[in-house]
DRENDO-1510 file (C-alpha; in Angstrom, 1 decimal, always signed):
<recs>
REC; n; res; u; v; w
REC; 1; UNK; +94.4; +160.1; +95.5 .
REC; 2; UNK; +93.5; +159.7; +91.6 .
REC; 3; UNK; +91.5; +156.9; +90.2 .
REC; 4; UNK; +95.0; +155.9; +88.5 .
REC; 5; UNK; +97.2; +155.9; +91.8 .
REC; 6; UNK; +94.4; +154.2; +93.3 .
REC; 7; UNK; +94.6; +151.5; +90.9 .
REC; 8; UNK; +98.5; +150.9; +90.8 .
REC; 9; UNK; +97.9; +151.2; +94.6 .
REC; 10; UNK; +95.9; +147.8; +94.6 .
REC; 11; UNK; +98.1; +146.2; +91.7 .
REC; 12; UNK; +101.1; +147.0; +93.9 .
REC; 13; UNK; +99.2; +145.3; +97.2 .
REC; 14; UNK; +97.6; +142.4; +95.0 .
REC; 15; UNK; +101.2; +141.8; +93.9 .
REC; 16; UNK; +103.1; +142.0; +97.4 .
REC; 17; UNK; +100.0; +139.9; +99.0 .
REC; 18; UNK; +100.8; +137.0; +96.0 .
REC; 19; UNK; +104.7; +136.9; +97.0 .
REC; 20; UNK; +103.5; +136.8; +101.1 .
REC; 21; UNK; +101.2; +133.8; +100.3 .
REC; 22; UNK; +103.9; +132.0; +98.1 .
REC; 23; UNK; +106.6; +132.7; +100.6 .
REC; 24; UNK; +103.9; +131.6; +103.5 .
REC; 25; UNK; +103.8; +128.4; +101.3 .
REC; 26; UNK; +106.9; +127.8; +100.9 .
REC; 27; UNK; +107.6; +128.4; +104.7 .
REC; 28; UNK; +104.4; +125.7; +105.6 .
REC; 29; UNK; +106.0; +122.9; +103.4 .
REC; 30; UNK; +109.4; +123.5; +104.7 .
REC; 31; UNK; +108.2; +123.1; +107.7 .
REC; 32; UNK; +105.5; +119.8; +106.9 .
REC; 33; UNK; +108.5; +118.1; +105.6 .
REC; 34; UNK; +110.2; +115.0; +107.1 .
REC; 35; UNK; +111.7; +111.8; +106.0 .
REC; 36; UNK; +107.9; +110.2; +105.5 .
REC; 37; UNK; +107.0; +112.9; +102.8 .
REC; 38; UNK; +110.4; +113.6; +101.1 .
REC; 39; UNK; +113.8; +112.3; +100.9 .
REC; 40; UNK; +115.0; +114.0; +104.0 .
REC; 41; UNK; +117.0; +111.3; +106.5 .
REC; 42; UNK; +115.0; +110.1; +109.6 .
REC; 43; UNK; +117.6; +111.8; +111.3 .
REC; 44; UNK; +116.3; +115.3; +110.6 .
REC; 45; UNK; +113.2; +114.9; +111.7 .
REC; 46; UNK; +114.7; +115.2; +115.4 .
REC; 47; UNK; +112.2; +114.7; +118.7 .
REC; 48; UNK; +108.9; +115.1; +116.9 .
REC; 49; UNK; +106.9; +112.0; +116.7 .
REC; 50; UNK; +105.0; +110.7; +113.7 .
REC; 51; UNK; +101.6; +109.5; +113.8 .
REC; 52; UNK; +102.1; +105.5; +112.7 .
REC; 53; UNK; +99.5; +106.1; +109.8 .
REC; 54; UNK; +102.5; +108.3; +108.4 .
REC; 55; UNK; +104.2; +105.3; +108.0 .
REC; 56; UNK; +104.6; +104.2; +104.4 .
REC; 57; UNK; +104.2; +100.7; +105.6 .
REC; 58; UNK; +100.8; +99.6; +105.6 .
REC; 59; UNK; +98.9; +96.6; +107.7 .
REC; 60; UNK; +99.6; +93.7; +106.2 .
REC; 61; UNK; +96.3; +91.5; +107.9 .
REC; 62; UNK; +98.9; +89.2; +110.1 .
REC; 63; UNK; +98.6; +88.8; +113.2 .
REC; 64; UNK; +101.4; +90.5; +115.6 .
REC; 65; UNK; +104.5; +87.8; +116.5 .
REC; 66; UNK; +106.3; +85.0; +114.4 .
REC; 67; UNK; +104.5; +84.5; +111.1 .
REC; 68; UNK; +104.1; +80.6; +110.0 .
REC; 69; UNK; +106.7; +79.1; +109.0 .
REC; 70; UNK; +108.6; +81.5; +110.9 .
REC; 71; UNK; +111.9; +79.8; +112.1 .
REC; 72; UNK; +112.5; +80.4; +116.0 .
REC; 73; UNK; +115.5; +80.7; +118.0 .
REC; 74; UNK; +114.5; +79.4; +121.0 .
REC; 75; UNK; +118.2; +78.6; +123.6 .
REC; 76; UNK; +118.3; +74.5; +123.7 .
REC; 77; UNK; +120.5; +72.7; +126.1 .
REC; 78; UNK; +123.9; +70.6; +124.6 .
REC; 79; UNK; +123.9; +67.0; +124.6 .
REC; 80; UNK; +127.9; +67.4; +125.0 .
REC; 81; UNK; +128.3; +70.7; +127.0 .
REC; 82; UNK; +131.8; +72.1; +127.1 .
REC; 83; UNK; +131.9; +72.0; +131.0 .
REC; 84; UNK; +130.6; +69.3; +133.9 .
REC; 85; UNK; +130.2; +70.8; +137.5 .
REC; 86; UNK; +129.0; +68.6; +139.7 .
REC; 87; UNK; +127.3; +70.0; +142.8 .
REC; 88; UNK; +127.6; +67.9; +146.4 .
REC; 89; UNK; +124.1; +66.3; +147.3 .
REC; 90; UNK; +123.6; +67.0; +151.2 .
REC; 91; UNK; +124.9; +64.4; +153.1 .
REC; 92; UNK; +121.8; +63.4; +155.6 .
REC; 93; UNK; +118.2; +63.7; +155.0 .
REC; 94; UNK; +116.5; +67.1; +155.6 .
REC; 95; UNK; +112.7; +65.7; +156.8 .
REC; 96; UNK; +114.7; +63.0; +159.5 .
REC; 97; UNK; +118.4; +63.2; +159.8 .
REC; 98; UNK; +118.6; +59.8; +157.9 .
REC; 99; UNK; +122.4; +59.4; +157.3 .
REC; 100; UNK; +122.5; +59.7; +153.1 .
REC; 101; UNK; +126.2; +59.2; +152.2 .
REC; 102; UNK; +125.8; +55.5; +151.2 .
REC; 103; UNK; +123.2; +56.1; +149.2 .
REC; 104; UNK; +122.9; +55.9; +145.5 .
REC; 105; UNK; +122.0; +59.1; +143.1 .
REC; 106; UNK; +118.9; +57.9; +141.5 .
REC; 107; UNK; +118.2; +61.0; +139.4 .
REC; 108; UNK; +120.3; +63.8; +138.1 .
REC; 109; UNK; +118.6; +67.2; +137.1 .
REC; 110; UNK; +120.5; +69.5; +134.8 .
REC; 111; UNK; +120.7; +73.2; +134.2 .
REC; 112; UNK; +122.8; +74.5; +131.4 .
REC; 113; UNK; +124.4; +78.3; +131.6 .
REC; 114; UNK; +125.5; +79.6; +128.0 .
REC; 115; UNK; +128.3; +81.8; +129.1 .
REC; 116; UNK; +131.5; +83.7; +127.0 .
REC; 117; UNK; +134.8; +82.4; +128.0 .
REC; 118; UNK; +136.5; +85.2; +130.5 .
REC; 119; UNK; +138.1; +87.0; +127.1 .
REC; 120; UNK; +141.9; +87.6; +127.9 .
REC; 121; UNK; +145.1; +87.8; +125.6 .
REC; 122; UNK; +146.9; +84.7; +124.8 .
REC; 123; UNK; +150.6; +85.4; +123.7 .
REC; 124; UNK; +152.4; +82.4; +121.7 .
REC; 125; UNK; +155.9; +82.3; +120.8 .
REC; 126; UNK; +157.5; +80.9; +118.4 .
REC; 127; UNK; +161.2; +79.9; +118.4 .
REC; 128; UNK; +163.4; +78.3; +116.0 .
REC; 129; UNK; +166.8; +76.6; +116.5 .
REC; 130; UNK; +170.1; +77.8; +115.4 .
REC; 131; UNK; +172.7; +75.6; +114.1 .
REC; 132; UNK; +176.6; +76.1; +113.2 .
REC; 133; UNK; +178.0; +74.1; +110.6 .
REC; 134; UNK; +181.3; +72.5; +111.8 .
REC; 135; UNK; +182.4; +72.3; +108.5 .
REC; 136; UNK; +181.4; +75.8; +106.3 .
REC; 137; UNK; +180.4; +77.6; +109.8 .
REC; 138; UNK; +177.3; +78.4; +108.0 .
REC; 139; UNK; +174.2; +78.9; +109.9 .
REC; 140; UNK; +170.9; +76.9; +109.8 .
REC; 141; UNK; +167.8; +77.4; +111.2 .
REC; 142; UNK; +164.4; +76.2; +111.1 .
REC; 143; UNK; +161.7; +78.1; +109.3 .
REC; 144; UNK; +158.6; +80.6; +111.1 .
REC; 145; UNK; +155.0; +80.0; +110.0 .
REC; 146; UNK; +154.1; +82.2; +107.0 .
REC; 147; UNK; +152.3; +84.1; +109.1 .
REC; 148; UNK; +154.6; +84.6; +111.4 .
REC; 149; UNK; +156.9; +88.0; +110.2 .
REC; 150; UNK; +157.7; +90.2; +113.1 .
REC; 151; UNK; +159.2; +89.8; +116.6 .
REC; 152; UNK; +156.2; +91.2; +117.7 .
REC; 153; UNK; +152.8; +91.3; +116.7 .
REC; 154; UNK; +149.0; +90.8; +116.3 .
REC; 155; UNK; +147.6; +87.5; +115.4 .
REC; 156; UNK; +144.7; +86.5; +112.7 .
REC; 157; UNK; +142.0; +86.4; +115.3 .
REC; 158; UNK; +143.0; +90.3; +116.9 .
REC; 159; UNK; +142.5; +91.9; +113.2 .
REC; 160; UNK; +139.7; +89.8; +112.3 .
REC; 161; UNK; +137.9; +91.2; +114.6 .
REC; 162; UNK; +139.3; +95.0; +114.6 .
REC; 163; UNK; +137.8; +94.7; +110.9 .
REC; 164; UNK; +134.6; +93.4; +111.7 .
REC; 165; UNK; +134.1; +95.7; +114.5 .
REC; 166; UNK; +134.8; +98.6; +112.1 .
REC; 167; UNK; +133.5; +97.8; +109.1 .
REC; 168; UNK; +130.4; +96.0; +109.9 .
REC; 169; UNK; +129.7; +97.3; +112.6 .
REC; 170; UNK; +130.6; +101.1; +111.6 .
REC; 171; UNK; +132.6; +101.9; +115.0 .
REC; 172; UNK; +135.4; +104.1; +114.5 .
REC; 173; UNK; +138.8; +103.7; +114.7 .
REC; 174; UNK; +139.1; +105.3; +118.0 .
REC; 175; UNK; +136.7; +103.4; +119.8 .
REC; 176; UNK; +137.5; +100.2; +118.2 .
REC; 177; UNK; +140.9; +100.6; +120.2 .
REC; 178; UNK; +139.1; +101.3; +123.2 .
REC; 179; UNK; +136.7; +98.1; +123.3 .
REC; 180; UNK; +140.2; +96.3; +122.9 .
REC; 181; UNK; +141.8; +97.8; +126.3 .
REC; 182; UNK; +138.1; +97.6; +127.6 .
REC; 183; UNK; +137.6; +93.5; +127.3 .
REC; 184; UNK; +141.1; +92.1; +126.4 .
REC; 185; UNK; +143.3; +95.1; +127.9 .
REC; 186; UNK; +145.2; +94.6; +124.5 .
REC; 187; UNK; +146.3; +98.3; +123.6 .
REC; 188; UNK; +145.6; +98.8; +119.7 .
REC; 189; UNK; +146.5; +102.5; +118.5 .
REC; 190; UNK; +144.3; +104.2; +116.4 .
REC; 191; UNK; +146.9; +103.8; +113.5 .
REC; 192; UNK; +147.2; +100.1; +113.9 .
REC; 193; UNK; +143.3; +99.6; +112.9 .
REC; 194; UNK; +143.2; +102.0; +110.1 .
REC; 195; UNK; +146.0; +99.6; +108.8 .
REC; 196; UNK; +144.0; +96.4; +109.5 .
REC; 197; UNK; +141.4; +97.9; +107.5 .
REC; 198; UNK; +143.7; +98.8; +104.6 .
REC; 199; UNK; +145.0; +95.6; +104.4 .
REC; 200; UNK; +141.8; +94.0; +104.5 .
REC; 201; UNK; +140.6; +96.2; +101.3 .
REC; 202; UNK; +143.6; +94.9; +99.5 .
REC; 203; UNK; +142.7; +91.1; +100.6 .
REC; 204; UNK; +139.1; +91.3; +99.1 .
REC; 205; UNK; +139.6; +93.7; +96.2 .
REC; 206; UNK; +139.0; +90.6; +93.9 .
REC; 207; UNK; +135.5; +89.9; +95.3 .
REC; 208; UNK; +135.0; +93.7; +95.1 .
REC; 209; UNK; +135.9; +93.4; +91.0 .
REC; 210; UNK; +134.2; +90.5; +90.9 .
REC; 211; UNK; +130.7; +92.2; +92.5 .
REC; 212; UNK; +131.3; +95.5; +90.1 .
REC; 213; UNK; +131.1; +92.9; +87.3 .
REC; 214; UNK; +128.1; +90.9; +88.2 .
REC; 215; UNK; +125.8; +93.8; +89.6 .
REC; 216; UNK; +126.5; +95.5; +86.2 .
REC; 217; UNK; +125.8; +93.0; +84.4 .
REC; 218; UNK; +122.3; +92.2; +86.5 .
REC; 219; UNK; +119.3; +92.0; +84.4 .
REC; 220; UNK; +117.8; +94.3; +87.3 .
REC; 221; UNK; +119.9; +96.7; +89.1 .
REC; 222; UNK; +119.0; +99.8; +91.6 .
REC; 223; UNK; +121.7; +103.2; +91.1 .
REC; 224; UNK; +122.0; +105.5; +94.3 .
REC; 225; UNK; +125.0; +108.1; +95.5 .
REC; 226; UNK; +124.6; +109.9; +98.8 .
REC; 227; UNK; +127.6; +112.7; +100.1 .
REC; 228; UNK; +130.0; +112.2; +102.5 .
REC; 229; UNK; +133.1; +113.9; +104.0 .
REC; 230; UNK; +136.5; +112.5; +103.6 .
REC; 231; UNK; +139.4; +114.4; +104.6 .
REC; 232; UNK; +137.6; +117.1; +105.2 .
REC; 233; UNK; +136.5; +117.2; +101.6 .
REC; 234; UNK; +132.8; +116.5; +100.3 .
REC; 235; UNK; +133.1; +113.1; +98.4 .
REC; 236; UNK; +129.9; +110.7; +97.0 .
REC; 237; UNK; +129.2; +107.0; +98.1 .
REC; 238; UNK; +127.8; +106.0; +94.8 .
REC; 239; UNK; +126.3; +102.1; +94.8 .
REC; 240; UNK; +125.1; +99.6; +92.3 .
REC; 241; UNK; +122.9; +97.2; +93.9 .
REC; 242; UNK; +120.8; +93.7; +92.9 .
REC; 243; UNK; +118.9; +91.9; +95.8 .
REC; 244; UNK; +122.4; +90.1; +96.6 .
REC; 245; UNK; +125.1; +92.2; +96.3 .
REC; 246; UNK; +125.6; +95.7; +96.5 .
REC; 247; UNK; +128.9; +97.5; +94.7 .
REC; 248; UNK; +130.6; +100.2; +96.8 .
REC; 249; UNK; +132.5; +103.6; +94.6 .
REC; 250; UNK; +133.5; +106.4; +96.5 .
REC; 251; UNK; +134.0; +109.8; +93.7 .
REC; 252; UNK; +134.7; +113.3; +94.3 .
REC; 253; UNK; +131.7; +114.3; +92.3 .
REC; 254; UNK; +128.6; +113.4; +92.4 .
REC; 255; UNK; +128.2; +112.9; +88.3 .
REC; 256; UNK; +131.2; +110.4; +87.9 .
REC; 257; UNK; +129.5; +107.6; +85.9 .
REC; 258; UNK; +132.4; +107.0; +83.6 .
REC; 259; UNK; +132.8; +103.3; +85.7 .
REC; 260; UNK; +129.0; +102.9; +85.0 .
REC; 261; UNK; +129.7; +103.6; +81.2 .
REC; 262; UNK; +129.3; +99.4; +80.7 .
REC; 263; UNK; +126.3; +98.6; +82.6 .
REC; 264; UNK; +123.4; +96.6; +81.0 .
REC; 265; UNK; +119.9; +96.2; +81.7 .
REC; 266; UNK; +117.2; +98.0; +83.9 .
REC; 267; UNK; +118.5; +100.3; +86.6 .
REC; 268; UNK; +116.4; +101.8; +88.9 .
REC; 269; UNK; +116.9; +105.3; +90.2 .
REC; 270; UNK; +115.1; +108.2; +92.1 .
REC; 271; UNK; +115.6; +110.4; +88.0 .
REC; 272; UNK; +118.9; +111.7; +88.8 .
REC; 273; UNK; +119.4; +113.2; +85.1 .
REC; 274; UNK; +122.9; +112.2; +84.4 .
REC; 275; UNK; +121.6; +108.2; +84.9 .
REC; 276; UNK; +119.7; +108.9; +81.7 .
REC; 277; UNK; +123.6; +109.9; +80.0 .
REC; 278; UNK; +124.0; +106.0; +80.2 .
REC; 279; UNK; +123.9; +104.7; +76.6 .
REC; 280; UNK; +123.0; +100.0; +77.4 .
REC; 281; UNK; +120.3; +100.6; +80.0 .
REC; 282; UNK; +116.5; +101.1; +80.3 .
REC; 283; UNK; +115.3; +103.0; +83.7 .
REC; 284; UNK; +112.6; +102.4; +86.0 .
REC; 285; UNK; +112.4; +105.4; +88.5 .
REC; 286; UNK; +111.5; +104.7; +91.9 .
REC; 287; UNK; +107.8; +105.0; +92.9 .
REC; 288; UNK; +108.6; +104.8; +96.9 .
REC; 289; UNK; +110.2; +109.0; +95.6 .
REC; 290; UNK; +107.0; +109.5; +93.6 .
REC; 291; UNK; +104.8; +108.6; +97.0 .
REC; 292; UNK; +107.1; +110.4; +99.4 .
REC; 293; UNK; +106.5; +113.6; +97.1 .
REC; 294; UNK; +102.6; +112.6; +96.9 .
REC; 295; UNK; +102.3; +112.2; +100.3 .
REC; 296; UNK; +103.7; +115.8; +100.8 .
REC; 297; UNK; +101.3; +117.0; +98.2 .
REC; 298; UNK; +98.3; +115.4; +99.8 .
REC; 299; UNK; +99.2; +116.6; +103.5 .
REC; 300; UNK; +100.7; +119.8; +102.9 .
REC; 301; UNK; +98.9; +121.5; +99.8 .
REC; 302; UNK; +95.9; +118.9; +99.6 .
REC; 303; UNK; +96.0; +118.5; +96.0 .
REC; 304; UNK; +93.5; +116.3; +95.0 .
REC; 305; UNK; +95.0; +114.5; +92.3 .
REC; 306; UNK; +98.2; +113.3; +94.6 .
REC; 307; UNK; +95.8; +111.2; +96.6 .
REC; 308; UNK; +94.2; +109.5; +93.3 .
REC; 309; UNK; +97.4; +108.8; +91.8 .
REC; 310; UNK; +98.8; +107.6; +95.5 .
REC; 311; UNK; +95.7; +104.8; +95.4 .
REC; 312; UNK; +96.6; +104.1; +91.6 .
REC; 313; UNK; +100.2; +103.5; +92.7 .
REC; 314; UNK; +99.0; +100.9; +95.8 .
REC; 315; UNK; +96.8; +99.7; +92.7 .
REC; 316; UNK; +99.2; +98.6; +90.4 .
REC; 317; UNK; +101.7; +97.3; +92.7 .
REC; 318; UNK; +99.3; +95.0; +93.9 .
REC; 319; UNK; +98.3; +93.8; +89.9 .
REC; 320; UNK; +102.4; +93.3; +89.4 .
REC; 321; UNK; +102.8; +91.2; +92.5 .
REC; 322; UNK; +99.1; +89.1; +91.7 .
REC; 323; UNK; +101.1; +88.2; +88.3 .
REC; 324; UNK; +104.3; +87.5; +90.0 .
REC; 325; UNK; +106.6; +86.7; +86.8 .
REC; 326; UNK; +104.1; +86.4; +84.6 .
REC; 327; UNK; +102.8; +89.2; +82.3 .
REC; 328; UNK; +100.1; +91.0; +83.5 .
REC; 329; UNK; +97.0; +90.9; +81.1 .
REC; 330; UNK; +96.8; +93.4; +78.1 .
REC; 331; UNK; +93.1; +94.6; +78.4 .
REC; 332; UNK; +94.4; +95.4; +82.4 .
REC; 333; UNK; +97.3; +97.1; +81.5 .
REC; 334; UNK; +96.0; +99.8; +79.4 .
REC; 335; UNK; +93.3; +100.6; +81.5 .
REC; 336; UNK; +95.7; +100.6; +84.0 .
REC; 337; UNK; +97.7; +103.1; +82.0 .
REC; 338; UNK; +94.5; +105.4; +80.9 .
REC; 339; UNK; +93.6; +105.4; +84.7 .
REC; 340; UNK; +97.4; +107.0; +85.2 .
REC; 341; UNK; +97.1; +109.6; +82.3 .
REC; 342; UNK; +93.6; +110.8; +83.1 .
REC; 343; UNK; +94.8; +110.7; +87.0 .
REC; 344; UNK; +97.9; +113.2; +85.5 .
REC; 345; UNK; +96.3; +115.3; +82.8 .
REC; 346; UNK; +93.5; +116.5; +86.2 .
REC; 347; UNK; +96.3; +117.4; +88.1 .
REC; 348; UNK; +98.0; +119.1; +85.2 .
REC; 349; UNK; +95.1; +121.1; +84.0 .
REC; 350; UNK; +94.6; +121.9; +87.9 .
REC; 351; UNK; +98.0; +123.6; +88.2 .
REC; 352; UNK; +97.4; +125.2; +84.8 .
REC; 353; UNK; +94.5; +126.7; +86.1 .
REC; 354; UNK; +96.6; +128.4; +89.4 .
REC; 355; UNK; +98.3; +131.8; +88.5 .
REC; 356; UNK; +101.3; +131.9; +87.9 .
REC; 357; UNK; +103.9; +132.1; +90.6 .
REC; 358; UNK; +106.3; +135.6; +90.6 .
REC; 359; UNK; +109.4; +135.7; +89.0 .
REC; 360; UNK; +111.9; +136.8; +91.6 .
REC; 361; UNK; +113.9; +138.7; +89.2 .
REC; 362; UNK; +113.6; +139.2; +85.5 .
REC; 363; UNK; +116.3; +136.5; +84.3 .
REC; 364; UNK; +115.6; +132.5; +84.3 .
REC; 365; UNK; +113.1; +131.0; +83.5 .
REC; 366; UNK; +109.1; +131.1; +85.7 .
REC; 367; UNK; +109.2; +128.5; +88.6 .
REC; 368; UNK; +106.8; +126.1; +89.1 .
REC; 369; UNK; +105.0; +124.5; +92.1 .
REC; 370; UNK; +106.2; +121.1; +93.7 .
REC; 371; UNK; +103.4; +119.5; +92.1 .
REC; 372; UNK; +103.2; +120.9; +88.7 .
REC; 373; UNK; +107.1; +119.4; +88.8 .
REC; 374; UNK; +106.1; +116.3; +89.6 .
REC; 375; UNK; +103.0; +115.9; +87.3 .
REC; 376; UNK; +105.4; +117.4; +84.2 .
REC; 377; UNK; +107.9; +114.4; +85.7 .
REC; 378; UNK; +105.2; +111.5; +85.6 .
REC; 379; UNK; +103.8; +112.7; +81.9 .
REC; 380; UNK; +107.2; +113.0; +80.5 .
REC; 381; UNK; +108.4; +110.0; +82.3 .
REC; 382; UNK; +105.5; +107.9; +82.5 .
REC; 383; UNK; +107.4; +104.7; +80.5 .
REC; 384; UNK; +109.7; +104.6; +83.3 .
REC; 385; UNK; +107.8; +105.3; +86.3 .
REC; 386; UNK; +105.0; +102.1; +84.7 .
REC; 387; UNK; +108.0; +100.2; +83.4 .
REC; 388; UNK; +106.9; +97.7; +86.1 .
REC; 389; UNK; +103.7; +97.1; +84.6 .
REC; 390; UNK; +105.3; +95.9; +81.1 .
REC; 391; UNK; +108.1; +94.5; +82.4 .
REC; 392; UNK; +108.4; +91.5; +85.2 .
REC; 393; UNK; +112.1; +92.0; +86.6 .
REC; 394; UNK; +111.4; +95.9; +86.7 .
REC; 395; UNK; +110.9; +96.8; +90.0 .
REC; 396; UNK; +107.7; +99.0; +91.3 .
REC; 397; UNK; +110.6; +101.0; +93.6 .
REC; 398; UNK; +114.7; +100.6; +94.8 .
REC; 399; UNK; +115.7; +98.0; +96.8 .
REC; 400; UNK; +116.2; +99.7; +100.3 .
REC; 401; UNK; +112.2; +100.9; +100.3 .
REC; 402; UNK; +111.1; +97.5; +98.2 .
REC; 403; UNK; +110.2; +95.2; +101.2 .
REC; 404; UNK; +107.2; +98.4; +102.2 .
REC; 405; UNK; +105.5; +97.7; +99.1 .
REC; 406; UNK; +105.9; +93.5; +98.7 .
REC; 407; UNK; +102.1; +91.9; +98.8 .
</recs>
């Protein structure tokens, strides 16, 4: 073998061992990945358990148990209970046969039992006289409640809770009918509640118009879309949501914003691109993403410069919640933000540093590792991701994660 073939020999190994190691890599953090370290749901992350110092939630100093101030719910006995059963007092004395029946009761102990009614069906009927006029022979009657519309039907109380049962309590149609037959042995079809929930969507569609107005109009507002199937068909549960109130679209794309093409004020978001189409807003991405990621980057690859900026993060939270409302101080803030840049211009000149990972075909453009992504993210970002620094009703992350990071 030639010193040439030689040498195009180890070019051709040096290039097949980079593409092993990056596919190795890319196999190891597919593999490190679970709903602690990324945005994948709890529910992949199947039997394997997590160490608790995964946990995002971090000790808070309190003892374990009911905090002060902490209202209990401790069962109290009724002054007025619903029921009195009065239970015979033996009739001679146990220690000498003493004959007891004259005697008085001189004390009366009490124990309460807090017990559900023995749930059964209760069917009223309503009847209404007919009456022939001797005179015209027309025919009068007396008039039905309002509610009252059919010979035969449910009552207020049956589709109350058919609707709560569903909706709240996300229990499908199906089984919804069988907890019916189950405890009242009422049989609802499967039809009969899709239609109690239809009509209750038409019964609260003003408070629904009425949310969509005021969560848009929010000084402070989180944005979030997630898929789902319907019909079949893959659909998006997109939500606007304040501390409050949360707004509920469903779309059958995921970049409908057209209804959000009015909304004011700060939203925060996890830098879905087509939020920053929205022409009234300012955005505030959510940190709880940025520390997922970093925690991926710190277990996984063991970059350095995620587990600096994950301390900054803990940091600054801590300085936003010290000032509550209140501004935090100038002279804290910028050293606050040179801390971040110096913190993201290591981890960039880090990855610069790496070679460059192989194109897998000579079209498109040279992909980048996780972290390089995410530094390039926070450098060209880094007014949104610190908007919470600058300004008191941004939030440090989106509402579902927010109660992990409140001092």
């Amino acid at each position: 073998m030639t010193f040439e073939e030689q040498a195009q020999k180890i070019a051709s190994l040096e290039k097949e061992n980079q593409e092993l190691r990056e596919r190795i890599g890319e196999l190891e953090r597919s593999l490190g990945l679970n709903s602690k370290n990324s945005s994948k749901p709890p529910s992949s992350d199947g039997l394997k358990k997590e160490k608790r110092s995964k946990s995002l939630r971090k000790k808070s100093g309190k003892k374990s148990g009911g905090q002060k101030g902490h209202q209990g719910y401790t069962l109290e006995a009724k002054i007025e209970p619903d029921k009195i059963i009065n239970h015979q007092t033996p009739s001679s004395c146990h220690r000498c046969g003493w004959d007891m029946t004259k005697e008085e009761v001189g004390e009366v102990i009490k124990r309460q039992v807090f017990e559900i009614p023995e749930p059964k069906i209760e069917v009223t009927e309503h009847q209404v006289g007919v009456k022939e006029c001797p005179h015209c022979q027309a025919k009068i009657q007396g008039k039905f409640p309002e509610t009252v519309t059919a010979p035969v039907q449910y009552g207020a109380r049956i589709k109350t809770i058919a609707g709560y049962l569903q909706q709240q309590h996300f229990i499908p149609e199906a089984r919804v009918a069988e907890i019916f037959q189950d405890l009242w042995g009422c049989r609802l079809s499967k039809a009969t509640v899709g239609n109690i929930s239809k009509i209750l969507a038409e019964k609260i569609s003003p408070v629904i118009e009425e949310i969509k107005i005021q969560t848009q109009e929010a000084a402070s507002k989180h944005l979030d879309e997630t898929g789902l199937r319907i019909e079949g068909k893959t659909s998006w549960l997109h939500v606007v949501a304040t501390k409050t109130m949360t707004w509920y679209r469903v779309s059958r794309t995921r970049k409908d914003l057209e209804p959000l093409s009015q909304i004011k004020g700060i939203v925060s978001h996890d830098h879905y691109k087509p939020y920053y189409q929205l022409p009234q807003v300012q955005h505030s991405l959510c940190n709880a993403h940025h520390w997922r990621e970093l925690k991926a980057l710190i277990e996984i690859e063991g970059e350095s410069w995620a587990k600096a900026m994950e301390k900054f993060l803990l940091l600054a939270n801590k300085y936003r919640h010290r000032y509550q409302s209140a501004m935090i101080p100038q002279a804290l803030r910028e050293r606050l933000l040179k801390i971040y840049h110096v913190i993201v211009q290591r981890g960039l000149e880090y990855h610069q540093s790496l070679p460059p990972l192989e194109r897998k075909n000579n079209r498109g453009k040279i992909k980048r590792r996780k972290g390089h992504n995410l530094l390039r993210r926070l450098s060209n970002y880094d007014e949104d991701v610190l908007r919470f620094l600058h300004q008191s009703n941004a939030p440090f992350t989106q509402l579902p994660t927010l109660r992990y990071f409140e001092q």
